[in-house]
C-alpha positions, 0 to 999 in steps of 0.5 A: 460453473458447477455448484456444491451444496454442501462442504462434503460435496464440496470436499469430494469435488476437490478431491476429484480435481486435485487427484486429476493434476488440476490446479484449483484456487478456492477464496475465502477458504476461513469461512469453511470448518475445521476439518476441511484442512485436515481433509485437504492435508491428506490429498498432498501432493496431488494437484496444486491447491492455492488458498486465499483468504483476507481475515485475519489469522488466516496464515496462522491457520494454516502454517501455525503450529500444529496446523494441519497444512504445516510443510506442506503448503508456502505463504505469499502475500498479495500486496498491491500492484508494483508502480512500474507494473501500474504505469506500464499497464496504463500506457501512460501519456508523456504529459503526466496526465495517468501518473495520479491513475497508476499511483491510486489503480495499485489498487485494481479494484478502482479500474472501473472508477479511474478511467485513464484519461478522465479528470482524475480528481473528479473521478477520484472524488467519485471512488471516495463516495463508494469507498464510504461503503467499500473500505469500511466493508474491506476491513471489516472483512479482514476482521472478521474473527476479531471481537468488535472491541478489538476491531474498533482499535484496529480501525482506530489505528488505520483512522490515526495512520490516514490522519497523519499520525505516523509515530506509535506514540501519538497513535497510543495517545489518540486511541487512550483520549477515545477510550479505546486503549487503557492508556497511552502508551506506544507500547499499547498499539504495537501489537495492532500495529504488528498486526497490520503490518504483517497483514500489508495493510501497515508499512513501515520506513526507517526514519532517516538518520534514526538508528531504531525509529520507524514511521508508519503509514498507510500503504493503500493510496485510497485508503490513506486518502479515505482517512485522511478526509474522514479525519478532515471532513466526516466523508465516513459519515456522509457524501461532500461536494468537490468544492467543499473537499477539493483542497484537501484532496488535491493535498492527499493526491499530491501525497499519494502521486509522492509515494508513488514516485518514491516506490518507482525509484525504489524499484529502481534503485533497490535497498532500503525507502526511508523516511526523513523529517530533519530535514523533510525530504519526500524520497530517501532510498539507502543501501547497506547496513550502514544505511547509506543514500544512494538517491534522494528526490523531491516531487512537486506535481503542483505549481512550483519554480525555481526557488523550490529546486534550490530549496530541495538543493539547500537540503541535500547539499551535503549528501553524496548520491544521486538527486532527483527534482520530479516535476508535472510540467518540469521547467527549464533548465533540466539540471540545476547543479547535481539536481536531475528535474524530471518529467513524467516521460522520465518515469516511464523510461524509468518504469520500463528500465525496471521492467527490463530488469525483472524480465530475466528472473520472471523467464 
């Protein structure tokens, strides 16, 4: 690999490239000066230039106003890896085991740490000690041309998200009672919010049944796992044992493994992935402007029986759509009147239908 040693050596270098029809990918182009997109603006169109960048900011510089790249170059944001793609890639065991890998290892940075057939909890346990390091650097990185108060509020957002508190309202007031914000207003964390949410580390659900109302959260199931014991257990702070953390983060997986199945029949069924609480179903996906189910889900990868699918029956009595009940080690009988209980080799099937259905548009 050929080194620079300078942003004019570096500058000629590209320029070479781009004049020969190479395609060139440079990370983390923001640390660069100013000028660099001025210089770069004038070898258009030769070659084919991909610019990749974390901080915040970094899409502003580019296609903002005046930006010297404005035309000339298209924004696409990298999220985290689709759940059809995460399940696939594993080649999954029919008996559930991988399900929890895929739904954390949409984050690709964990494929070393969450082997495929490991104990998965135990491994899990084991990323949460190098995330005390990881995701606190991740974020800061992100931030990195923000002033450190600005930064605290931020992170303050990300820590009330993982915490569960997914309504602004509440988010505003745990930010006032730090002293973080001037008060405790929804509207003072809206623009962190926006912020975030624009940067993909924010998502947010239509709240079932709400004409205008959003939830917030995490999308990143290590991060939102990362708080959300932060929150219960100062594992920021310091390293805890399994046995002192385990019931709570057997809590955060089962969240996790949730959203992830809610995602995959997203996938599946497209539309819109909402959020209901009155009453608290764990996957609600609609279509149309007027907002209509077309499939709601309950997953229970713990024990349950089968009281907990007559419950999940009782709630979406009334809605005409497709109901899914997706359990680890599903029970007999696999239909309970109009409910569907599903196992894992289900997702799989469902992950593959989804593939299958990508594949013309990805010729």
């Amino acid at each position: 690999m050929e080194s620079v040693g300078s942003p004019t050596a570096l500058m000629e270098r590209l320029g070479g490239l781009l004049r020969a029809g190479r395609t060139v990918v440079m990370d983390e182009f923001q640390r660069l000066p100013d000028a660099f997109l001025d210089d770069v603006a004038i070898l258009h169109p030769s070659g084919r230039l991909v610019l990749s960048g974390s901080a915040m900011g970094v899409v502003g510089r580019v296609l903002g106003r005046k930006a010297p790249l404005l035309g000339l170059a298209s924004p696409y944001r990298l999220g985290l890896v689709r759940p059809s793609d995460a399940l696939l890639g594993l080649d999954a065991k029919r008996d559930g085991s991988n399900v929890p890998h895929a739904a954390y290892l949409r984050d690709p940075w964990l494929v070393d740490i969450l082997q495929p057939g490991t104990d998965f909890t135990r491994a899990l346990h084991k990323a949460l000690g190098l995330s005390r390091l990881t995701v606190p650097a991740l974020i800061g990185e992100i931030f990195l041309e923000s002033d450190r108060s600005l930064s605290q509020v931020y992170e303050g957002v990300i820590r009330g998200l993982g915490a569960g508190l997914w309504a602004p309202g509440d988010l505003a007031q745990r930010l006032h009672e730090m002293g973080l914000t001037s008060n405790g207003a929804s509207a003072s964390v809206m623009p962190y919010i926006s912020n975030l949410e624009e940067m993909g580390l924010v998502e947010s659900l239509p709240v079932h049944g709400k004409v205008r109302k959003r939830a917030y959260r995490l999308p990143s199931p290590i991060m939102d796992t990362y708080y959300y014991l932060a929150d219960k257990h100062q594992v920021d702070e310091v390293d805890r044992p399994l046995a002192e953390i385990g019931a709570n983060l057997e809590r955060s997986i089962s969240r996790g493994v949730e959203r992830f199945v809610g995602a995959l029949f997203h996938e599946l069924e497209g539309g819109q992935l909402e959020q209901a609480f009155d009453p608290e179903i764990d996957i609600v996906v609609t279509r149309g402007r007027k907002r209509v189910p077309v499939l709601v889900g309950e997953v229970k990868w713990g024990k349950y029986d089968q009281g907990d699918v007559a419950g999940f029956a009782r709630k979406v009595e009334g809605m005409s759509c497709r109901k899914v009940f997706v359990a680890r080690s599903p029970k007999a009988p696999r239909r309970v009147g109009d409910i569907e209980v599903m196992d894992p080799g289900d997702l799989l099937d469902i992950a593959r239908t989804v593939r299958r259905a990508r594949l013309p548009a990805m010729r």
